[in-house]
C-alpha positions as CSV (number, residue, x, y, z in Angstrom):
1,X,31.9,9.2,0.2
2,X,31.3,8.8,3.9
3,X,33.2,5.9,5.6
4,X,29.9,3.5,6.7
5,X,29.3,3.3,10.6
6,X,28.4,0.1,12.1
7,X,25.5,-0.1,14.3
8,X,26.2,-0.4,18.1
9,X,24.1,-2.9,20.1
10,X,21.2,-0.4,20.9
11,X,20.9,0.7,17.2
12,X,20.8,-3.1,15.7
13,X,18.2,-3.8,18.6
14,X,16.3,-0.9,17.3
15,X,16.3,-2.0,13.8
16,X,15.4,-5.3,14.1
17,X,12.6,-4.8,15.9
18,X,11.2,-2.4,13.5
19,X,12.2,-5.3,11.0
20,X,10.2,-7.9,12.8
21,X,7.5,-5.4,13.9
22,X,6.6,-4.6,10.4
23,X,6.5,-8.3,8.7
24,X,4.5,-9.5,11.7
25,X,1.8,-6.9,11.4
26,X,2.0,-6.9,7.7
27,X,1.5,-11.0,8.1
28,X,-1.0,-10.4,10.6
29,X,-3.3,-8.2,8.5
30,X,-3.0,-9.9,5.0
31,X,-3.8,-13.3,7.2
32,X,-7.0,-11.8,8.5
33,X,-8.2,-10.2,5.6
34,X,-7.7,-13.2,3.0
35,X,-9.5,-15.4,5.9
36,X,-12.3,-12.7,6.2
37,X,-12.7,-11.1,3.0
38,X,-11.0,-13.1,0.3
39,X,-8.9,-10.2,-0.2
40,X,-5.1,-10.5,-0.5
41,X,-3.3,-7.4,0.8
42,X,-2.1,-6.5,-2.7
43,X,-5.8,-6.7,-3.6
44,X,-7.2,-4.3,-1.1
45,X,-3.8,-1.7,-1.4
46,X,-5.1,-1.6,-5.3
47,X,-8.9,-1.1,-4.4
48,X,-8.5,1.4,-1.4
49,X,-7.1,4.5,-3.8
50,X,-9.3,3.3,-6.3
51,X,-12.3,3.4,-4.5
52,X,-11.3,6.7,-2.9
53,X,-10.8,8.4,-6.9
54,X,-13.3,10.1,-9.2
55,X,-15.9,7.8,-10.3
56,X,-13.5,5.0,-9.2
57,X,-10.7,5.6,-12.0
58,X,-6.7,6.4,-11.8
59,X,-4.4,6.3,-14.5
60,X,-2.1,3.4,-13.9
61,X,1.1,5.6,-13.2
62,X,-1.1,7.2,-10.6
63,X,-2.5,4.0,-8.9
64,X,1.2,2.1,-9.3
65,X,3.1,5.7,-7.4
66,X,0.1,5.6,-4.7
67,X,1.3,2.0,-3.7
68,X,4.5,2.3,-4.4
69,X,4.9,-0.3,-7.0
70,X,7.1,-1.0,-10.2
71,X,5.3,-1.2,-13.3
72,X,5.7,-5.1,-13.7
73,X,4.3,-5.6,-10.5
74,X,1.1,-3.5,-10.9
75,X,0.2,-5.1,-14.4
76,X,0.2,-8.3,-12.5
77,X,-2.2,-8.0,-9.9
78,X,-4.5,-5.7,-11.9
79,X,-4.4,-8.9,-14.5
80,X,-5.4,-11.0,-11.3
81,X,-7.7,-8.6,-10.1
82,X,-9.2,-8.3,-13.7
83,X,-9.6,-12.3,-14.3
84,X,-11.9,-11.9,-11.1
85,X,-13.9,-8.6,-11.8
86,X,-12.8,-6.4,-9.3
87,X,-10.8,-4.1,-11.8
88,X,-11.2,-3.7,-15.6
89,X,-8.7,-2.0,-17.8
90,X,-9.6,1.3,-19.9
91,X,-7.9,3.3,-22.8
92,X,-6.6,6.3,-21.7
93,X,-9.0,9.3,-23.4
94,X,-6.0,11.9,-23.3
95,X,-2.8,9.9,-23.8
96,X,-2.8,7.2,-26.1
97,X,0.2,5.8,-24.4
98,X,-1.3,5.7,-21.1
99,X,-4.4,3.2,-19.7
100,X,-6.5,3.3,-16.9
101,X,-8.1,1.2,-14.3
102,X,-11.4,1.5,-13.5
103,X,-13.0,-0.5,-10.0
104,X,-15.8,-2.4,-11.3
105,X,-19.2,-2.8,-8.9
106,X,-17.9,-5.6,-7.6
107,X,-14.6,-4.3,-6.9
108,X,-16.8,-1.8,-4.8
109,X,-18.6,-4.3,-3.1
110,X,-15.1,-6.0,-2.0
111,X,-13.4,-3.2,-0.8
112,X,-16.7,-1.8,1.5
113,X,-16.7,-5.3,2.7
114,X,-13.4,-5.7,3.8
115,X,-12.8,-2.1,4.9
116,X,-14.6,-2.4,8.2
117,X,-12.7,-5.2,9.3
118,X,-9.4,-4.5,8.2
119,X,-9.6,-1.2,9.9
120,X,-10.7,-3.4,13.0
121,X,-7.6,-5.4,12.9
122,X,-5.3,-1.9,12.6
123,X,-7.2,-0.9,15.5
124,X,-6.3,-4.2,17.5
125,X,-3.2,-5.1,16.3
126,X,-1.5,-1.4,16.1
127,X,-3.4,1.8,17.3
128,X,-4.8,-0.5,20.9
129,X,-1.0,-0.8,21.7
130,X,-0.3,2.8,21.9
131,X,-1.1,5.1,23.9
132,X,-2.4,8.8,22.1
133,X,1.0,10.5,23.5
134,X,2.6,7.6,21.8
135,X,0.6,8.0,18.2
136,X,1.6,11.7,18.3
137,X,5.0,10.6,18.7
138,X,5.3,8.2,16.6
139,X,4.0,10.1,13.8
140,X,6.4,12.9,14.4
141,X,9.3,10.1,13.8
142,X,8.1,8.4,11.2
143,X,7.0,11.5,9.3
144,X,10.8,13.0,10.1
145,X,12.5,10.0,8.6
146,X,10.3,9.6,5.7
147,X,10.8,13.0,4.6
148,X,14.7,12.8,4.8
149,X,14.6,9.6,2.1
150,X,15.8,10.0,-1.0
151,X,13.2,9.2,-3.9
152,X,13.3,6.0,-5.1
153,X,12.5,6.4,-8.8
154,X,14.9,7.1,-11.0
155,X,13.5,5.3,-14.1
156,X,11.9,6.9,-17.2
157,X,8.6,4.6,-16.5
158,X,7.8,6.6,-13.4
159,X,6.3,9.6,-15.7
160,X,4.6,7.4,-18.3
């Protein structure tokens, strides 16, 4: 095992501004789309692959890897989401062990809804700020570090 390396006074800059960056925006979006849609940002990261699958339906391992969520966290909200009619629960036709999630018409509704504007305030608050040069760039760094990660499931759940 490697010794671990401090960061120097550039690097910590660096990182806590990504840091900051990142909660602000993430605070800034969920803020304007729970005061324009009613949609909480856990909400619409639920509806989004949803309404972009087959007839509206993932398996729940699917939908809880596209968002990146545990298990325990993605019963949860679809059990919030449920209680309002957004989402409704299915058996899962060719695994009894699995279950499904299924956006409900007024799931639908919600998520065209909110779309327009939350795309608006990712405009504003995010793309506005940078230049195209800096988008292409941007994406090249991101895209490098994110494919250097290490996979961060290592539980048995992540293939049920």
């Amino acid at each position: 095992m490697r010794e671990p390396r401090g960061l120097d006074e550039h690097e910590a800059r660096l990182w806590q501004s990504y840091r900051d960056t990142h909660r602000e925006l993430m605070r800034a979006l969920e803020a304007r789309m729970i005061t324009n849609s009613g949609l909480s940002g856990a909400d619409y990261a639920l509806l989004h692959p949803l309404s972009e699958a087959e007839d509206g339906v993932l398996r729940t391992r699917d939908l809880g890897r596209s968002v990146g969520w545990e298990r325990s966290r993605l019963s949860h909200q679809v059990s919030r989401m449920e209680k309002r009619g957004l989402v409704c629960r299915e058996e899962c036709t060719s695994d009894a062990r699995g279950s499904m999630v299924r956006l409900t018409p007024l799931g639908r509704k919600a998520i065209e809804s909110a779309a327009p504007d939350h795309v608006d305030a990712v405009r504003t608050y995010f793309f506005d700020r940078l230049s195209p040069d800096e988008q292409a760039q941007l994406t090249t760094l991101l895209d490098r570090i994110a494919a250097d990660l290490p996979a961060t499931c290592a539980t048995p759940e992540c293939d049920e």
